[in-house]
N, C-alpha and C positions, 0 to 999 in steps of 0.2 A: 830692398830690391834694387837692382841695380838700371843702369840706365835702359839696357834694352827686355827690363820686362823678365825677368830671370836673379834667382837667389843667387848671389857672388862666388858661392861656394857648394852650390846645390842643393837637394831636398836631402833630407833625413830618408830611413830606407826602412823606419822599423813598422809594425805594426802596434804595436805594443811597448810601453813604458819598458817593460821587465826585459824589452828585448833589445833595445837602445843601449851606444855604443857613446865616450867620449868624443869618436868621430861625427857622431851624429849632430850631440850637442855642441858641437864647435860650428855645425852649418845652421844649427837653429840660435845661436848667439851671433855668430855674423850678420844675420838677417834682422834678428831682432834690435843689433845696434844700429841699423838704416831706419828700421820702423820707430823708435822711439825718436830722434832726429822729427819727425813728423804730428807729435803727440801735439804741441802748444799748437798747432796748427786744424789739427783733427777738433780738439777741444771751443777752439773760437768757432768751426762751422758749427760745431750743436748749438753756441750760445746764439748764430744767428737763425737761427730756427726761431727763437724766439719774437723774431719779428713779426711784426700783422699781428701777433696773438695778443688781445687786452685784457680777454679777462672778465671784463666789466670794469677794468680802472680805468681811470681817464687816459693813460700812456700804455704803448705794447710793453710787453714785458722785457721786452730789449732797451726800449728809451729808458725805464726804470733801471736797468741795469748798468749802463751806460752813464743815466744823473749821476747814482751811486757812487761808480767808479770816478767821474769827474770831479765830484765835490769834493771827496776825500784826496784826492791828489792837487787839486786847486787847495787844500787845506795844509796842504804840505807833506800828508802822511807819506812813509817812504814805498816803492814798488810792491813788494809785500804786500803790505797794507789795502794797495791800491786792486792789487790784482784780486784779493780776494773779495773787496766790495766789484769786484766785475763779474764774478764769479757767483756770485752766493746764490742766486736765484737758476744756476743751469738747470740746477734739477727740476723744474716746473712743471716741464711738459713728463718726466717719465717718473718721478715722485710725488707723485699728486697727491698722495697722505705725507709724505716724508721727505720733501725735495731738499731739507737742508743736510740730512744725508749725505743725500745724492754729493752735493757740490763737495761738502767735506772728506769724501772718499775720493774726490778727485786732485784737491786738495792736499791732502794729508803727506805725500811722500816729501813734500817741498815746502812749508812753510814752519813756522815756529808753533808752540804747543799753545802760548796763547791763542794766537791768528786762526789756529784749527778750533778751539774751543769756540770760539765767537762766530765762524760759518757756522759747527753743530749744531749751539744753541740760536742762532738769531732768531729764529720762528716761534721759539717762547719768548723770548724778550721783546719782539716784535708785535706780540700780543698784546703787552702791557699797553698801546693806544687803540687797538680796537677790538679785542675779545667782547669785552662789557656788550658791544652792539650786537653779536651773534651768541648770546649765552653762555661765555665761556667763562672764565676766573681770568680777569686781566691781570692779575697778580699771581699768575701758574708761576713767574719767576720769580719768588721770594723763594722757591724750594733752594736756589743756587746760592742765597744769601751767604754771605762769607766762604764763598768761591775766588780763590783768587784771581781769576779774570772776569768774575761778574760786571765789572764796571767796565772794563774794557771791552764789554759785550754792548751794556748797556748805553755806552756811548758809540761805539758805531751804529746802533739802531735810533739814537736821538738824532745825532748830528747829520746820518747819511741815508741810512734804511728809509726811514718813514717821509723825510721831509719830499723826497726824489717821484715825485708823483706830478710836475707841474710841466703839462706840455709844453710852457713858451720857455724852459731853460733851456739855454746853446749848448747843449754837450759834446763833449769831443769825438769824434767817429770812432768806430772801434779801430778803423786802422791807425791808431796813436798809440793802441794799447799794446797793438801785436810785440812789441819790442820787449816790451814790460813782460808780459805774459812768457814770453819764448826763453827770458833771463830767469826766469824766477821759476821753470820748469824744468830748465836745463838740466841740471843736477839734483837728485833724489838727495836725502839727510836721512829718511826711512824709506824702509823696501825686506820685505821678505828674500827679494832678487838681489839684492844691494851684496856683493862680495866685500867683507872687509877690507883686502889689498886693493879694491877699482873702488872707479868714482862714478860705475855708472853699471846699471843692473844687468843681471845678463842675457 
């Protein structure tokens, strides 16, 4: 949308899919290459939604997310890495059976096949330290056994998932992340929308 409030190139005029025109599609790509420019952005307000909310854990589920993100990138791991430990819990508040979903479908167009396997799965692996307490099989993730990113799974749940629960760690504000997030969203690698000639969907 452009500055004053108006598509650049106007509305579509059709009623109907079957009754759309190239012309049409060319004002609903114009506009949608303004709106996606705004996605890294749209995406950090949901994660801050996350605030206030605990849970019952001792941190909101944003400072939780936030440890996450900082430990992993105080550890060295590269953007990537980092953005999806900031990520992995968005889904909380609207997947509440299945929030690692959530994040991996937001995920998925822009990161590598490991880095998407390890938001998918974190919630069973994540398991493996406290299932045992609520009935469950802490060891649901042995079914992955000889997965080739099992351990790449399992160790972002040791080293960063679980430990990230301690009110007094300084963590980085999310406005340190915006950068990271906005780079590593930029450009799609998969997309349904993804046109083979462009580098960005339509």
């Amino acid at each position: 949308m452009g500055a004053d409030g108006h598509e650049p190139l106007g509305r579509a005029e059709f009623k109907s899919f079957l009754e759309s025109t190239d012309e049409d599609w060319k004002k609903i790509s114009a506009a949608n290459g303004l709106f996606q420019k705004g996605h890294a952005a749209r995406v950090l307000d949901h994660l801050r939604l996350l605030d206030g909310d605990y849970g019952g854990f001792p941190v909101t589920r944003l400072h939780h997310s936030l440890q996450t993100a900082t430990m992993a990138h105080r550890a060295g791991k590269d953007e990537e890495y980092v953005v999806c430990a900031l990520l992995h819990d968005i889904g909380d508040t609207l997947g509440v059976f299945n929030h690692p979903d959530i994040a991996a479908a937001i995920l998925k167009p822009f990161v590598s096949d490991a880095n998407l396997w390890m938001v998918e799965n974190h919630g069973i692996f994540q398991g493996y330290y406290f299932f045992h307490h609520i009935g469950l099989d802490r060891n649901m993730r042995d079914q992955f056994r000889g997965h080739p990113h099992f351990e790449h799974c399992a160790q972002f749940c040791h080293l960063f998932d679980q430990p990230s629960f301690d009110p007094a760690y300084e963590v980085m504000p999310l406005e340190a992340f915006e950068g990271m997030v906005g780079r590593v969203m930029e450009r799609p690698r998969r997309s349904i929308y993804l046109r083979k000639d462009a580098q960005s969907a339509i």
